[in-house]
C-alpha positions, 0 to 999 in steps of 0.5 A, a space after each residue: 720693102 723689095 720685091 720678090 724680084 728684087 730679092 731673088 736678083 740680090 740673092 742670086 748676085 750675093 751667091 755670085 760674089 760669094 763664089 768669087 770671093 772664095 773662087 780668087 786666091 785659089 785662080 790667082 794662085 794658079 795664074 801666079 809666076 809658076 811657083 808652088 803654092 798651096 790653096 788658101 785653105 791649107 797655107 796656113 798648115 803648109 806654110 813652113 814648107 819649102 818649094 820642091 819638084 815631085 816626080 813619079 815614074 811609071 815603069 811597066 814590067 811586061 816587054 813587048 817582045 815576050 820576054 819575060 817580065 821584068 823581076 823585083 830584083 831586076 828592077 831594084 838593080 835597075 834602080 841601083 845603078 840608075 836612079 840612086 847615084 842621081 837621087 842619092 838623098 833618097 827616093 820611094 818606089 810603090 808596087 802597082 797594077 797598071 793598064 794603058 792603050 798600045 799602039 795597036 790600040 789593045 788595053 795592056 794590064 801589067 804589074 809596075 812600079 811607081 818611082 817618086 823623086 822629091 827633089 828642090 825645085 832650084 835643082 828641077 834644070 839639072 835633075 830633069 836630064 837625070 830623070 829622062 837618062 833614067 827614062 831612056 835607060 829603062 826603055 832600052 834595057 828592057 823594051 819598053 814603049 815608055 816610061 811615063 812621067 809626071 812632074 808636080 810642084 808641091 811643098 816639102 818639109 823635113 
């Protein structure tokens, strides 16, 4: 019979083995070639998916120079000959309340917008240029210090 030694040591190396053994897939997914994947707990749900890119964009409506904020119809026009001829297939805009530090370092809260592209991750070359066109339009037309934007891979199906 082991000792209580021996059996806290086989305990605590089981517990180990246990932990990597769930631990692997989900590190060799993301050590993997760059390729969506979902966790080993949901592959099997997300399976039939396909590997898209999805991108927010997070516009500010508040101009630095004390304009006036920018408008929901403003905006809608703004994505109307910006966005769309670009993501014709369709796209989501969220109303949101953000906060972020200036470069004076002041805490600045705003309404914003949140704008999601689900595009294939094969087009991800040729949409990014879009996507920054996009950024950089914004920033000009109404002043703005930046558009932040946030690209995850993911799987999609329709």
């Amino acid at each position: 019979m082991p000792s209580l030694k021996q059996r806290t040591l086989l305990s605590v190396a089981g517990a180990t083995v246990a932990v990597l053994a769930v631990g692997a897939p989900a590190a060799t997914a993301a050590l993997d070639s760059g390729k969506p994947r979902a966790s080993t707990a949901r592959s099997a749900a997300a399976a039939h998916g396909s590997a898209y890119i999805e991108t927010r964009l997070f516009f500010g409506t508040e101009r630095p120079d004390a304009g006036p904020d920018v408008t929901d119809e403003q905006f809608m026009a703004f994505v109307d000959r910006n966005v769309t001829p670009g993501f014709p297939s369709g796209l989501t805009i969220q109303d949101g309340r953000g906060q972020w530090r200036d470069s004076n370092g002041t805490i600045e809260k705003e309404r914003s917008y949140e704008l999601i592209l689900l595009y294939p991750a094969q087009e991800a070359a040729t949409r990014s240029p879009l996507i920054e066109r996009i950024r950089e339009a914004y920033k000009k037309a109404y002043g703005q210090d930046s558009v932040a934007r946030l690209d995850e891979p993911t799987l999609a199906d329709f």
